[in-house]
C-alpha positions in Angstrom: -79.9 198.7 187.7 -76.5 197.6 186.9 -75.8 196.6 190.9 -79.0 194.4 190.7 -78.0 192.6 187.9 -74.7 191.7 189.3 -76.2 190.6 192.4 -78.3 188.3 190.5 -75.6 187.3 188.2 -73.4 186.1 191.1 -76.1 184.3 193.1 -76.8 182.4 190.1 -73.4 181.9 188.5 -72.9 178.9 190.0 -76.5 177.5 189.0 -76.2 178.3 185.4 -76.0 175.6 184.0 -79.6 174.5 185.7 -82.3 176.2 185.2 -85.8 176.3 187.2 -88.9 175.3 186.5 -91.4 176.9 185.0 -93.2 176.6 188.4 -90.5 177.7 190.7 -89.5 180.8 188.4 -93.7 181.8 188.3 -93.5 181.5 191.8 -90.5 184.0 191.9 -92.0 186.2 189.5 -95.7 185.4 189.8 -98.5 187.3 187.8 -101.0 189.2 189.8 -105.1 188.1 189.6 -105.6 191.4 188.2 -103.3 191.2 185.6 -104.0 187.6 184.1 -107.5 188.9 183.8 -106.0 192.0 181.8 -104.0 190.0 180.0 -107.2 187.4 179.1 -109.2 190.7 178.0 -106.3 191.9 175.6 -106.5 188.2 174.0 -109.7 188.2 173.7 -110.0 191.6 171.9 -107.6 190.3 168.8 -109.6 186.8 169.0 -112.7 189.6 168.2 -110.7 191.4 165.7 -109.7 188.0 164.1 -113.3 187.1 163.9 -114.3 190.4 162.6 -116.5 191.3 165.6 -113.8 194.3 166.3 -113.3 196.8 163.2 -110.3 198.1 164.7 -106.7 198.1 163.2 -104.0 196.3 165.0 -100.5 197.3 165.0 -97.7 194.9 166.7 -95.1 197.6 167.2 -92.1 198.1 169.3 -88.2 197.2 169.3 -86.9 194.5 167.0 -85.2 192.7 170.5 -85.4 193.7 174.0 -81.7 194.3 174.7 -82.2 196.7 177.7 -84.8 196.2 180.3 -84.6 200.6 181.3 -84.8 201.2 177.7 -87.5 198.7 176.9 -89.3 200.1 179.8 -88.9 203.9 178.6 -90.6 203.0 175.1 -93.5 200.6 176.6 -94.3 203.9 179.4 -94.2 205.9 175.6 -96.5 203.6 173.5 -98.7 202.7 176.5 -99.8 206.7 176.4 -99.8 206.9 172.7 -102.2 203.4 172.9 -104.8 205.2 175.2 -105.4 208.0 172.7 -105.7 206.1 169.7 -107.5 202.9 171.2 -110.8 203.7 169.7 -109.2 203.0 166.2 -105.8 201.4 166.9 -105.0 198.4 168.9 -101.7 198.4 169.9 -99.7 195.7 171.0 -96.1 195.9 171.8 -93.5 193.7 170.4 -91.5 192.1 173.2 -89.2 189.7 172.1 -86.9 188.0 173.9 -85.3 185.5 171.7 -83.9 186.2 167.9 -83.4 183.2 165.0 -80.2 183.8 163.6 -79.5 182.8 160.3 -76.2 182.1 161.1 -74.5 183.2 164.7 -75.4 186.6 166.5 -76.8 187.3 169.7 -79.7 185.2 170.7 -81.9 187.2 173.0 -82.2 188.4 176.7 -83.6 185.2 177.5 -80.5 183.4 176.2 -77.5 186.2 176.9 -78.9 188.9 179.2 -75.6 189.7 180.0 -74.6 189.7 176.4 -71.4 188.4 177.2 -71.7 184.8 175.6 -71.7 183.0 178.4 -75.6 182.0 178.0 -76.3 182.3 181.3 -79.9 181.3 180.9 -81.5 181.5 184.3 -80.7 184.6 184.6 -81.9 185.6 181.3 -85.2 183.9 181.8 -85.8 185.4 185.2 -84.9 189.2 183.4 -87.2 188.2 180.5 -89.8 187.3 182.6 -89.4 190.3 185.2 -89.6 192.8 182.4 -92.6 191.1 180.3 -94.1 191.9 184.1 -93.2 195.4 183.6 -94.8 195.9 180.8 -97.8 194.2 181.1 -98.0 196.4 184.2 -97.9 199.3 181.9 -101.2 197.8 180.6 -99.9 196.9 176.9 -100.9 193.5 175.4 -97.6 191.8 174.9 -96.5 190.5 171.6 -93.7 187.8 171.7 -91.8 185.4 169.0 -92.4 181.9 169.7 -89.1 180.7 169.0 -88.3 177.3 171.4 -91.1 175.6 173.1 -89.5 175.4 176.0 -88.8 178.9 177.0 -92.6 179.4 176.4 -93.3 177.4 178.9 -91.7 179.9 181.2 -93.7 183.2 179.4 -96.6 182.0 178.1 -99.0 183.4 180.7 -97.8 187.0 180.0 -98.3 187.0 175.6 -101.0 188.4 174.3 -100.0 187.7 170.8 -97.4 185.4 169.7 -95.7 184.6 165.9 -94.4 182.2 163.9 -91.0 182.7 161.9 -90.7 182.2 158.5 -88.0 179.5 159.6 -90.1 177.6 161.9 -93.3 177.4 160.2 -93.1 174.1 158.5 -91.4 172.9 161.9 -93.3 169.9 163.5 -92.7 171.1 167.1 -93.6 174.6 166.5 -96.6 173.7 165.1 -97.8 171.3 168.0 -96.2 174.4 170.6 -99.2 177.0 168.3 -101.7 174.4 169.0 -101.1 174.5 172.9 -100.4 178.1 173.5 -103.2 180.1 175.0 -103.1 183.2 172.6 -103.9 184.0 168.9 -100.5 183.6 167.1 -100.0 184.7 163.4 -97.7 182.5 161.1 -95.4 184.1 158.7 -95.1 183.1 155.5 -91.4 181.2 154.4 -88.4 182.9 153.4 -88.4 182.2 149.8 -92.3 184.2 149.9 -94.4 180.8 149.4 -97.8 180.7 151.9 -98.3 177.4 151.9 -96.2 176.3 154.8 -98.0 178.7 156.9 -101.7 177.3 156.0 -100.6 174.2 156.8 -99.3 175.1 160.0 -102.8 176.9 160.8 -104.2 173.6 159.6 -102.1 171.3 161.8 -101.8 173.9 165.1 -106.0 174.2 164.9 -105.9 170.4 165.8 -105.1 168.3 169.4 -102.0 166.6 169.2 -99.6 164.1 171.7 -96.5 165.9 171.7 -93.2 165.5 174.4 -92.7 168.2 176.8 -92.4 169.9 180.0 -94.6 170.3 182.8 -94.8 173.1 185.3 -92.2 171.2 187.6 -89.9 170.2 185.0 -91.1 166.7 184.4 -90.1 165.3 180.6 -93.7 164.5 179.7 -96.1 163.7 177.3 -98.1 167.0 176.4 -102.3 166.6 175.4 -102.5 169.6 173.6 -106.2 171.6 172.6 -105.3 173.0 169.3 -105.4 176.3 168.3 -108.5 178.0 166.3 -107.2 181.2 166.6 -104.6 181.8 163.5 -103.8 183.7 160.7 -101.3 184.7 158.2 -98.4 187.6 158.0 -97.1 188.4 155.1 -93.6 189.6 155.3 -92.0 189.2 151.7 -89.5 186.7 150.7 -86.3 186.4 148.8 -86.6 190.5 148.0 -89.8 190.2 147.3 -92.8 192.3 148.9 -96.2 190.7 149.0 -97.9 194.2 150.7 -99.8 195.0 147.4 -103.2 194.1 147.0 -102.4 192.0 144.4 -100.7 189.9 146.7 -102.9 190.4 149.7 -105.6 189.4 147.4 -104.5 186.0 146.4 -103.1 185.1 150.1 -106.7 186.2 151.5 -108.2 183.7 148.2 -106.0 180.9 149.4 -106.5 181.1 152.6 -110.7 181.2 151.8 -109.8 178.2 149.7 -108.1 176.3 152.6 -110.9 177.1 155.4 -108.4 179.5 157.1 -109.5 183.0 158.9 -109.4 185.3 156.3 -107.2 187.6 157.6 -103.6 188.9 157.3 -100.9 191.3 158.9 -98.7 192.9 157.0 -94.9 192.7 158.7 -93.9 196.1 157.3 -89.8 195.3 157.5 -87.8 192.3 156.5 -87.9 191.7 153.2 -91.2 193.9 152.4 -89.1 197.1 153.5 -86.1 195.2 151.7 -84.2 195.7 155.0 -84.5 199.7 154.9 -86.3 200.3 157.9 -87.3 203.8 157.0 -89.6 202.7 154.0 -91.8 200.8 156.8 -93.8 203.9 157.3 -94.9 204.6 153.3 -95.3 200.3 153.7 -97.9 201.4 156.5 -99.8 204.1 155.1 -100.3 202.0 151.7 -101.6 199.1 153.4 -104.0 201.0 156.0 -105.3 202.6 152.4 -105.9 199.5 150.9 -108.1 198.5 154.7 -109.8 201.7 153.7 -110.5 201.0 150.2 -113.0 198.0 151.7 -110.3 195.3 152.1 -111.4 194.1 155.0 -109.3 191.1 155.5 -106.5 193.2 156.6 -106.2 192.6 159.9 -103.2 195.1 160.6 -99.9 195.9 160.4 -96.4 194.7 162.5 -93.6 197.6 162.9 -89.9 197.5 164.3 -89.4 200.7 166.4 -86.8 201.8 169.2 -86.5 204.8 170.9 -83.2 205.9 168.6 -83.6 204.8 164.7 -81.5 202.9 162.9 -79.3 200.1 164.7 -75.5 199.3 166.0 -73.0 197.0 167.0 -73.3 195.8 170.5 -70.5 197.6 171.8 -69.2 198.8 175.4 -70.3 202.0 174.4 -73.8 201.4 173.6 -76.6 204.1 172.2 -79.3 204.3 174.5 -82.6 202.9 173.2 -81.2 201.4 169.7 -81.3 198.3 168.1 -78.7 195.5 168.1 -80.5 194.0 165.8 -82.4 194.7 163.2 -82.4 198.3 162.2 -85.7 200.0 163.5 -88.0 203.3 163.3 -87.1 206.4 165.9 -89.8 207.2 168.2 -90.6 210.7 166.9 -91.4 208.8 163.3 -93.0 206.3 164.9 -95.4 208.4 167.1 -96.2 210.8 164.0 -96.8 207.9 161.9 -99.3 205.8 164.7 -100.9 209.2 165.0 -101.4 210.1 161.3 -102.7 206.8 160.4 -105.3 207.0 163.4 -106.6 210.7 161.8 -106.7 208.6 158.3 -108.8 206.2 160.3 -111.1 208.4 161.9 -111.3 211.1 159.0 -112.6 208.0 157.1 -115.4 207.7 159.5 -116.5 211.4 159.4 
């Protein structure tokens, strides 16, 4: 692995500073018939879940960041097995992010910084992003990605699944009009300080067409047409150290979003500030919420997890653990395969 990435570090050093297209790097790293029609299916089962015509319970879980392609891979071949036996109650979709918002500085994302060496060598980090996305889909996950600048979409978009919103970037313009164009559901979190209304109007505006600059596929600066999106909902992920997983809470969001003609439906992000940044209280998070979808809440569409194969997180070092975070702290895989499994025998033992 290592010899294949400096290979492709040194042929592009000296193109670094220009990137592709969008065209030329699908091309490189094109997506198969049969997979695009896999990947259309898998979009189409949360567009039914969203529209209640699915009464299964999503869960968006996997590592906080893709740091490590072999790693990455490892988990996805883990979950992917773990999905098949639970699919008849669970849909699982694996979070595959390849860009991080940074409040401040920090490392970016493997599509930024592959090489982690802050040099933001971004061709080759687009063409590794894109090349493991592959990967996985290959796996036969769904794909869940943070849609963080518009224009690295342009490059991924064909592989996702599922995409989100950021609590930062929901009341953005461009974001907004980059929802209304993109060709998957895409759930919008709430805002930092825990208010929902940036988020419904972001469903509101992405639902519409807009006139919006871009990209094309070959790199042209142009003027976008988009559709607008009419599949969106809300997560609720807490806000200022506040959680907003009770039902309480989850009531009034699902009476506000009834009140703005919204789907009424919402996923529970079970870290940030609902886990108030302890990443081992996600799993009690989980197992309260999937009792509250028992109790008849129906509006609960599911729940979003951050899991690695090692828990916890660490400094990206020279050294580094094998299959843990560098960014946020996340779930081991033994909890996280003992918790998917004991909420799909709550699931099922409700149907008995």
């Amino acid at each position: 692995m290592t010899s294949t990435i400096q290979r492709q570090q040194h042929q592009l050093a000296s193109d670094e500073l220009k990137l592709p297209t969008p065209r030329q790097l699908r091309d490189t790293l094109p997506l198969s018939t049969q997979l695009s029609s896999q990947i259309q299916q898998q979009r189409m089962q949360i567009v039914r879940l969203l529209n209640g015509h699915d009464n299964r319970f999503m869960v968006i879980v996997g590592p906080c960041s893709i740091d490590d392609e072999a790693a990455a891979l490892d988990y996805g071949k883990r979950l992917a097995k773990l999905a098949r036996q639970v699919d008849d109650k669970l849909l699982i979709v694996m979070r595959a992010y390849v860009e991080k918002p940074r409040t401040t500085h920090g490392w970016k994302g493997l599509a930024y910084d592959s090489l982690r060496d802050g040099r933001g060598n971004m061709a080759l980090g687009l063409h590794r992003s894109r090349q493991v996305l592959l990967q996985l889909s290959a796996l036969g996950l769904p794909l869940a990605s943070e849609a963080l600048h518009p224009l690295v979409m342009s490059y991924l978009d064909d592989l996702i699944s599922w995409a989100a919103i950021g609590a930062r970037t929901s009341e953005s313009q461009p974001h907004r009009e980059l929802v209304s164009h993109l060709p998957c559901p895409v759930g919008i979190k709430n805002s930092t300080d825990g208010r929902i209304s940036s988020a419904i109007n972001a469903m509101h505006a992405s639902s519409r067409g807009h006139h919006t600059l871009g990209i094309d596929d070959d790199g042209q600066i142009s003027i976008i047409n988009t559709r607008g999106n009419p599949d969106t909902h809300l997560i609720l992920r807490g806000g200022q150290g506040l959680t907003n997983y009770d039902a309480d809470s989850i009531h009034h969001a699902l009476s506000q979003l009834s009140a703005n003609d919204c789907h009424e439906k919402v996923l529970i992000d079970c870290s940030h500030d609902n886990s108030l940044k302890q990443y081992e209280r996600q799993m009690e998070i989980a197992h309260h919420v999937v009792d509250q979808h028992l109790a008849g809440n129906s509006g609960i569409l599911g729940l979003m997890l951050e899991s690695y194969i090692e828990a916890g997180k660490q400094n990206d070092s020279d050294q580094p653990i094998y299959g843990q975070s560098i960014t946020d702290a996340c779930l081991g895989w033994n909890d996280t395969e003992a918790l998917l499994t004991a909420l799909y025998q709550k699931l099922r033992k409700h149907d008995v």
